[in-house]
N, C-alpha and C positions, 0 to 999 in steps of 0.2 A: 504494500500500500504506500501511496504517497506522504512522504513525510509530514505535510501539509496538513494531507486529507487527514492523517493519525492525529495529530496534533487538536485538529479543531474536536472530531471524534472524540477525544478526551478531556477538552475543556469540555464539551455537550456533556459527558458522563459528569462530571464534575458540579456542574451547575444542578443536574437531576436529582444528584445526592444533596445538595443542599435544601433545595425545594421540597425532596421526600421527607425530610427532619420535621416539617413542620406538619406531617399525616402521619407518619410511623415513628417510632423510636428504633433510628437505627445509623452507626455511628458514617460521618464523613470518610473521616482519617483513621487509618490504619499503620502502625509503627510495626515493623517485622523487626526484629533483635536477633538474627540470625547465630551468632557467638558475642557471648562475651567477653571472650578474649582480648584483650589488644598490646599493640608493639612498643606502645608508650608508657611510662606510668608521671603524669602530671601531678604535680605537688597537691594542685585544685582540684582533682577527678575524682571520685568514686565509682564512675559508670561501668565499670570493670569488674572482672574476676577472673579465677585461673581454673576455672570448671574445663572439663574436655569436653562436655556436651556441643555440640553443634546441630543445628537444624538439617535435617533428611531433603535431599531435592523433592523427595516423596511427599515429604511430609508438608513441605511450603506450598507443593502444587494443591492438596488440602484446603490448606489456608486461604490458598490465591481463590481458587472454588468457593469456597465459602464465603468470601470476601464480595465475589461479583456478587453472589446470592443477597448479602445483603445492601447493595447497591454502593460501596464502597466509593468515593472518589479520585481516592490518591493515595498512596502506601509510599510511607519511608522506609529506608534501611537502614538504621541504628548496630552499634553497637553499645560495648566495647569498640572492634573496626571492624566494618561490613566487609573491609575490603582482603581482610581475611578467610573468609567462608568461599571456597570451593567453586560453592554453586550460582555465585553469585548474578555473574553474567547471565546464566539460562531465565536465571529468574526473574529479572529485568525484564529479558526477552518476551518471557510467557506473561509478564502481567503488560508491559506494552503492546501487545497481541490481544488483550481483552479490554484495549481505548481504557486505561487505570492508568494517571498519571503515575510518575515514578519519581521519586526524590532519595536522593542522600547524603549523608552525615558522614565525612571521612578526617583523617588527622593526617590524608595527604603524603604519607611517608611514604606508600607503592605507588602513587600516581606518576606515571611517563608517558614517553610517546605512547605506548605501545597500548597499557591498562586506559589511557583516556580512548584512543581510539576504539578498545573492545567498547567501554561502558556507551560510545557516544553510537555505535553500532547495535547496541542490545536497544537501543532504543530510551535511555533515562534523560527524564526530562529536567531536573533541576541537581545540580551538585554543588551541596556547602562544603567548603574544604576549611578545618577548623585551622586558622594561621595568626601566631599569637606575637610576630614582630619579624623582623629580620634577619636577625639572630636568635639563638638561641641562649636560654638563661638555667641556671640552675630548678629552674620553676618548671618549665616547658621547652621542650624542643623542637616546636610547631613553628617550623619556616620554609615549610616545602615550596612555596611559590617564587621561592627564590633560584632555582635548583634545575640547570638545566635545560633555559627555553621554557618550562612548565605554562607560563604566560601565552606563548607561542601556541604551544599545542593545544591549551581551551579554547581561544578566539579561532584559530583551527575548526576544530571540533565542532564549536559551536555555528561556525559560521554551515556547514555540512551537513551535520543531524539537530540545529537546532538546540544543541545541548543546553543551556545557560547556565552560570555558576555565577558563583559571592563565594564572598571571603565573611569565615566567622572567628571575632577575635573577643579577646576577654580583659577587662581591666582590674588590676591588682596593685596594692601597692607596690611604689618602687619601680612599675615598668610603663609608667606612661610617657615615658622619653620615645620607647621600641613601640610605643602606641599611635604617637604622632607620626614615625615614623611610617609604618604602615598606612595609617590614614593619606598619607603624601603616596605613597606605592598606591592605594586602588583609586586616586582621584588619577594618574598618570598613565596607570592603564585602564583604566575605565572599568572598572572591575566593579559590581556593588560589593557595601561592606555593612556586616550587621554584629554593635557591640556592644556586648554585657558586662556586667558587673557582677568579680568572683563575691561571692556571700559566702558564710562559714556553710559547711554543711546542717542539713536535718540532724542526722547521727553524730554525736560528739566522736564515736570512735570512727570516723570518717575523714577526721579534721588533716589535714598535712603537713601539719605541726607546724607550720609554718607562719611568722609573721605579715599575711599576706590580704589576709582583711580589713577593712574599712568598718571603722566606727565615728562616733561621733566626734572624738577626738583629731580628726581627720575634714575636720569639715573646713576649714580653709583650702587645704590641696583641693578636696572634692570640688570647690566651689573654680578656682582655676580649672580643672579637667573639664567642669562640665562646660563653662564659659568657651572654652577652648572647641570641644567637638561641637556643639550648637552655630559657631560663628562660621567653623569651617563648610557645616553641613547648608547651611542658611546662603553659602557662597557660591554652592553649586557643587561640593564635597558628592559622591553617591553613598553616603551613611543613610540608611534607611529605617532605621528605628526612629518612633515619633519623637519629638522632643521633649515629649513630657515625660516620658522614660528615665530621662535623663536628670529633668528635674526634680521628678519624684525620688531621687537617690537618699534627700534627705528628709521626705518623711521614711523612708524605710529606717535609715540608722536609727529616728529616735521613733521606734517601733509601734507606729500608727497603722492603724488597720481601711487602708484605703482602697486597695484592690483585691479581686477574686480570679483567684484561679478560674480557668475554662472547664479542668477535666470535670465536672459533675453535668454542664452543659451538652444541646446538643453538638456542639461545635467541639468539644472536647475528642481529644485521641483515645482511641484503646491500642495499647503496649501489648505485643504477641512474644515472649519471653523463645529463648530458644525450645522448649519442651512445648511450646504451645500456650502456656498460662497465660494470664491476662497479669501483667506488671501495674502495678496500681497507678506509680511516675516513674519514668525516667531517672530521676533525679536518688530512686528507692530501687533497691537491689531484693524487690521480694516478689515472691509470686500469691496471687489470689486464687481462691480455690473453683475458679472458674478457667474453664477452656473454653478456646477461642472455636474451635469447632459446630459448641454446645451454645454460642451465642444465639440468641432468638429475642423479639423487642420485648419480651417480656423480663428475662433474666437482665437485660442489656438494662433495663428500667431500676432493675434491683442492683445493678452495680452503679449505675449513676449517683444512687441513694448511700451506697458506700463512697463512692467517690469525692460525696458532697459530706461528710463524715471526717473523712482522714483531712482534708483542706479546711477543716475548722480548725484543725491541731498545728496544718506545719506552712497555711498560707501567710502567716504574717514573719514568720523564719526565712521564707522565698523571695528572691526579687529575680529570676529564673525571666530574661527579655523575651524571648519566645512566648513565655506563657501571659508576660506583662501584655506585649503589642496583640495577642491576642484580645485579651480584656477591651484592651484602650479601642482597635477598631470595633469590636460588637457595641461601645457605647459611642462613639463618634461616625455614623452611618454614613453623614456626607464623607469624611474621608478614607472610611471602608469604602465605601464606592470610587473614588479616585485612586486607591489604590489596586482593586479588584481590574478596574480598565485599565489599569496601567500594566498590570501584570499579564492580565490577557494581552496586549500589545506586544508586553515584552519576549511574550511566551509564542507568539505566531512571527517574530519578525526573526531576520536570519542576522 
């Protein structure tokens, strides 16, 4: 099929599933967690572990099955690193083959010529490549975009299968020097760029011991950083997180309860764990006693109910930008709509 023709195909799927939210209970977003293993260990991550469990081709074709059934719009590939798992590629393949958008979350360290061109051939529609400066620091060694042409061969890529990619970076104390820097790297290649803010973990025995969080004592630097990314993004910067993200950093230090996580909504993600279970967040290294197989709008209703349960206990511990800029567009409609057309543009032009 035409790249084209696929493409609009899956915005159509995409739109359906949204529309359906509001007759059925049945989710958007589907996150595959195919291993979670991965080749890094970031001072800030928890999203890991050193299980040998991996997901069966068998078994994801399952999922992807069940996934259409329930009108699915768009599947991520999470890890640990997606770009670990074997199967990766077929799997792409098979769910872009059934008009399912395809997105994914990598730490960039296997991306080259070679693995860009499989993914941009399997068909994936969006790839965040997580890149945390130029260098590397004792914290993170997340500077794959530097490495190789790497730059070269997305705009490549993209410009052929349509691929599009962003850069996801994190800020922590002590590295907003390699922060700005970067922000000057994706305004130069035009790359978009979307970024958070590390918070201590849920789990104290999570933490990375490290000096590396923001509190209130910190609120001078913060108020520089924040002044700094807003002026640059206001100048035509492609930072793409809203600006209130940014300014809301200080009600989060002094722990006001001002936003709501999505997962209990319809707009909310269900986490497919490597064994299949339903991950409650991202953010949470646990499985719920539900399978993703077993999902139906009924049970899906009853985990919404847990969903909206656990987020009374660890939403105001969170400032997690993904799940913020979620909140922030489902309550700003005009500019969820400006960025919905914008993405649909961005998502059909070459």
């Amino acid at each position: 099929m035409n790249t084209f023709i696929r493409k609009t195909a899956k915005f159509s799927n995409l739109i359906s599933a949204y529309i359906s939210t509001y007759f059925t209970s049945t989710p958007v977003f589907v996150r595959i967690i195919p291993t979670d293993r991965c080749n890094l260990n970031c001072k800030y991550c928890w999203q890991k572990s050193d299980s040998s469990y991996e997901m069966r081709l068998g078994e994801y074709r399952l999922y992807l099955a069940k996934a259409k059934k329930l009108g699915v719009g768009m599947i991520t590939f999470l890890g640990g690193e997606p770009m670990l798992w074997k199967y990766l590629y077929e799997a792409i393949a098979e769910t872009s083959q059934k008009n399912i958008l395809t997105d994914m979350t990598t730490n960039g360290l296997l991306l080259n010529t070679e693995s860009i061109r499989k993914l941009g051939e399997s068909g994936l529609d969006y790839l965040n490549i997580s890149v945390d400066g130029i260098k590397t620091n004792p914290v993170t060694k997340k500077n794959s975009v530097i490495r190789n042409n790497l730059m070269h061969d997305l705009r490549k890529t993209k410009n052929k299968y349509r691929m599009h990619f962003r850069l996801n970076s994190v800020i922590f104390k002590n590295n907003f020097e390699d922060t700005a820097q970067l922000i000057e790297f994706s305004k130069e290649n035009n790359a978009q760029l979307s970024l958070g803010f590390i918070v201590p973990p849920i789990e104290k025995n999570q933490s990375g011991g490290q000096d590396i969080y923001f509190g209130r004592q910190d609120e001078k630097e913060l108020r520089q950083i924040v002044s700094y990314i807003i002026s640059k993004k206001r100048s035509g910067y492609p930072i793409i997180d809203p600006d209130a993200y940014f300014m809301d950093i200080f009600r989060f230090i002094n722990r006001e309860k001002f936003w709501d996580c999505n997962y209990p909504t319809r707009y909310g993600w269900i986490n497919v764990t490597p064994k299949g279970k339903i991950r409650s967040c991202t953010k949470k290294m646990d499985e719920l006693d539900y399978h993703f197989t077993d999902l139906n709008p009924d049970n899906y209703r009853q985990l919404r109910k847990i969903f909206g349960e656990n987020v009374k206990k660890c939403n105001i511990r969170c400032y997690s930008n993904c799940a913020y800029d979620s909140w922030y567009y489902m309550h700003n409609k005009v500019r969820m709509l400006k960025k919905i057309i914008s993405r649909v543009r961005y998502g059909l032009s070459s």
